[in-house]
N, C-alpha and C positions, 0 to 999 in steps of 0.2 A: 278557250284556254283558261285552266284557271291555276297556274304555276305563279310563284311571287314574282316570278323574274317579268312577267305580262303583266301583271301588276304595276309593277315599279316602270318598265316603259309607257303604260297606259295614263297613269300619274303626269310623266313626263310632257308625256302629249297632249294632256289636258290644262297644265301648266301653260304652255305654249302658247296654247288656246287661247288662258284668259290674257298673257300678255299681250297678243294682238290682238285683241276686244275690246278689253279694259276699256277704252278712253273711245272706240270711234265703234260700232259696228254696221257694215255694209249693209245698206235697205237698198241697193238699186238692183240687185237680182237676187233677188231672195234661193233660188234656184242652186247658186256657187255657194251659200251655207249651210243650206237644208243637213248635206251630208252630216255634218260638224253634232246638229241638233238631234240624228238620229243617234249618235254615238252618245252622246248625252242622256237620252234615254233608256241605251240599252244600258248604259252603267247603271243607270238610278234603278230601272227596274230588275237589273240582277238580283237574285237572292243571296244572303248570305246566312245561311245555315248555323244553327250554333252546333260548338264543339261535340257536344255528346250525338248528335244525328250520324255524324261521317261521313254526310254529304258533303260535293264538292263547293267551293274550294275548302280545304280541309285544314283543321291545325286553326282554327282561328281562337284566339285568345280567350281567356275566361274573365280574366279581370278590366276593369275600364281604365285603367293605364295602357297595360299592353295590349288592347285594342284601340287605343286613338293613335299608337305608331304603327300598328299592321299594314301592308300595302292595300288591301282590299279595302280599310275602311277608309285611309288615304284617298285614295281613288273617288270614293263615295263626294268625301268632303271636295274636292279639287271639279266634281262636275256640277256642284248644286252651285 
C-alpha cells in the first residue's frame, strides 16, 4: 500500500511501538517481537523514489521542508 492514509496509520503503529519499548524491551522470547523487527525493516528498506521517477508512492515532495512533514518520510523517521 502506498496511499498517505497507510502511511499515517503505519506512523501510528510505529509510535505505539516505541512507547511500549522505550523504557523496558522483552529478551525472554525473542520469538513474540521478531514480528515488530520485521516491520521495521520492511519500512526502512522501502524505497522512496523522487518526485520526477513517478514511481510509487508518488507526489513526494521536492523541497526539505515539505519532505520532513510527508507521511512517508515520517514513517522513515518513527522506525529508525
Amino acid at each position: 500500500e502506498h496511499s498517505l492514509e497507510a502511511a499515517m496509520m503505519l506512523k501510528q503503529m510505529l509510535k505505539i511501538f516505541w512507547s511500549s519499548t522505550q523504557f523496558f524491551l522483552p529478551t525472554a522470547d525473542v520469538s513474540q517481537i521478531q514480528p515488530w523487527f520485521d516491520i521495521l525493516y520492511a519500512v526502512l528498506a522501502k524505497p522512496l523514489p523522487e518526485a520526477s521517477t513517478g514511481l510509487e508512492p508518488r507526489n513526494q515532495p521536492i523541497t526539505v521542508v515539505e519532505r520532513n512533514a510527508w507521511p512517508w518520510w515520517k514513517v522513515k523517521k518513527w522506525a529508525v
